[in-house]
C-alpha positions, 0 to 999 in steps of 0.5 A: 677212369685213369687205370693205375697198373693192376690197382686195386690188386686185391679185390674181395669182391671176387668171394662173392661172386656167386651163391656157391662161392659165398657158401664156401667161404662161409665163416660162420654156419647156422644148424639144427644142433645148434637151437634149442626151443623155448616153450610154454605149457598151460594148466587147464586148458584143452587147446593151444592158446595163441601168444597175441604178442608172439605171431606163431607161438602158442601156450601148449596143452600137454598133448601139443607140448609132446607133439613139438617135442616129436618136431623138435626132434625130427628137425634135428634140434637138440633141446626144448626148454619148458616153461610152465604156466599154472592155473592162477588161483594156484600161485600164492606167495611161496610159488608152490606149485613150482615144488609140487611134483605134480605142478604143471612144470613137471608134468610137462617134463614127465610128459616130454621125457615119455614122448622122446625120452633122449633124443631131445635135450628137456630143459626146464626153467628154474625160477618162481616167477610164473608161479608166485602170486607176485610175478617176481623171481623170488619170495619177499621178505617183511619190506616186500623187497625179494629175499635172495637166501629164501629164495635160494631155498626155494630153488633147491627144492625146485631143482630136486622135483624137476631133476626126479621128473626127468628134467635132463638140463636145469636153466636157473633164471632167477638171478639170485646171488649163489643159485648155482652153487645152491642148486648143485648141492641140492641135486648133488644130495639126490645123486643127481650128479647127472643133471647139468646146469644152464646158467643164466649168466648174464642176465640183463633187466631189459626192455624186450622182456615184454611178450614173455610176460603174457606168454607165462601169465606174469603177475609182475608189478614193477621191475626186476632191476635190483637182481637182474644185471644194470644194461649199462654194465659189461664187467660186471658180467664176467664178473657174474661168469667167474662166480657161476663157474666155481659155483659149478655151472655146466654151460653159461648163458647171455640173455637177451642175445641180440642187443648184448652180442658184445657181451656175448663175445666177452664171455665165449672169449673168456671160458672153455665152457658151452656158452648159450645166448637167448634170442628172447620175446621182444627180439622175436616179436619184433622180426614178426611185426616188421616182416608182418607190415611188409618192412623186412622180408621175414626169412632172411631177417630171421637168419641174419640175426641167428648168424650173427648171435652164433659169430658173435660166440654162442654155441648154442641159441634159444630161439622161438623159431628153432624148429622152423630153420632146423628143418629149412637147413636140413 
């Protein structure tokens, strides 16, 4: 090969010469702090039920809810985001048990905030959909299309029994136009000036949903495309981040994370708040089932997309194996 001078004079390649060095000049960092882990809690049952779309995670009875918390909290995580999943003859139209104070949600919160009181973050879903009889995100009107201003109602009463059961962040993913600033004054009218609010932004109506349905016993028929946001649309979410943030939100959520991490970036660029993603069911379950196969090694899968949805802006990361690489950075 002709050898032109010093060509070439600048060589990258030298940054990556070895594992110490590639450590050093990281730009981008993964730890425990950063994960929250999403779980679900199951009314009625004396054992975790396995999730058979979601290898690895389970439906919680109350005494393996506390017990993940405790690991959460030993792994350095800092929150645990509750889903609760009553007993079916227990939903009907209204999604009652999602303001009963001794509903499975708030249960489990009491439950959470016992075991670790405040050193773990307990996070709680604001949303009807594993309570309603229907699987939709809100009550339905006369037409049986989904009522945004009643269902706000409903929200605010969700929010007042999770804050008064401890809740220490309230994650509304319903999508429901003004939810935030209904659910402020709603916790505001309590004096729960102390409950920050996690909003679900950028929330699109996607494809990867699909293990979260069994995972909550979904009753859903049908889509929730006329409130969750278009996937073909990317203004239309900061459009939806300036509303959420008059309205009061706290921090500001993109959800699913890894097929919108351009949104994600347009929204860590655009505000000076805490900004979550959601490395949702289908993301996870799909890591699972090629490592399972043995197309993709696991571990290495597993923290290149974390990598990438933190580079991409988020702060925070809602992901299903949040205790398993907190306690592998430690």
């Amino acid at each position: 090969m002709t050898k032109y001078g010093s060509f070439p004079g600048t060589r990258p390649r030298r940054l990556r010469t070895t594992p110490v060095m590639r450590r050093m000049v990281a730009e981008t960092r993964l730890h425990p702090a950063d994960f929250i882990l999403p779980a679900f809690v199951r009314e009625g049952i004396s054992e975790p039920v396995p999730i058979a779309a979601m290898p690895g995670v389970v439906q919680h009875t109350r005494d393996s809810l506390k017990k993940a918390a405790a690991e959460a909290v030993a792994a350095g995580i800092s929150g645990i985001m509750l889903f609760g999943v009553p007993e079916e003859e227990k939903k009907d139209a209204l999604g009652t048990p999602g303001t009963d104070p001794d509903g499975i949600l708030q249960v489990a919160i009491r439950d959470v905030r016992a075991e670790v009181g405040d050193d773990l973050l307990v996070m709680s879903d604001v949303c009807l959909d594993e309570t309603i009889d229907h699987g939709h995100c809100g009550v339905l009107d006369a037409e049986g299309r989904v009522d945004n201003d009643a269902t706000l109602e409903r929200y605010a009463e969700m929010a007042q029994v999770q804050a008064d059961a401890g809740a220490h962040v309230l994650g509304p993913s319903g999508m429901m136009d003004g939810q935030i600033g209904v659910i402020r004054d709603a916790l505001d009218q309590i004096g729960r000036e102390d409950v920050a609010i996690l909003a679900y932004t950028a929330k699109y109506a996607s494809a990867f949903y699909g293990p979260f349905r069994e995972a909550v016993g979904s009753s859903l028929k049908g889509d929730r495309k006329t409130y969750q946001q278009d996937p073909a649309n990317a203004r239309e979410s900061l459009r939806e981040l300036a509303l959420d943030l008059e309205e009061g939100a706290d921090m500001v959520m993109v959800k699913p994370a890894g097929p919108y991490l351009d949104i994600l970036a347009r929204v860590a660029d655009a505000v000076d708040v805490p900004v979550a993603a959601y490395q949702i069911s289908g993301e996870y379950s799909m890591v699972e089932a090629a490592a399972e196969k043995g197309w993709i090694d696991r571990d290495r899968a597993i923290l290149e997309t974390l990598t990438g949805i933190k580079r991409a802006g988020a702060q925070n990361i809602l992901t299903y194996w949040a205790t398993e690489v907190a306690e592998k950075l430690r």
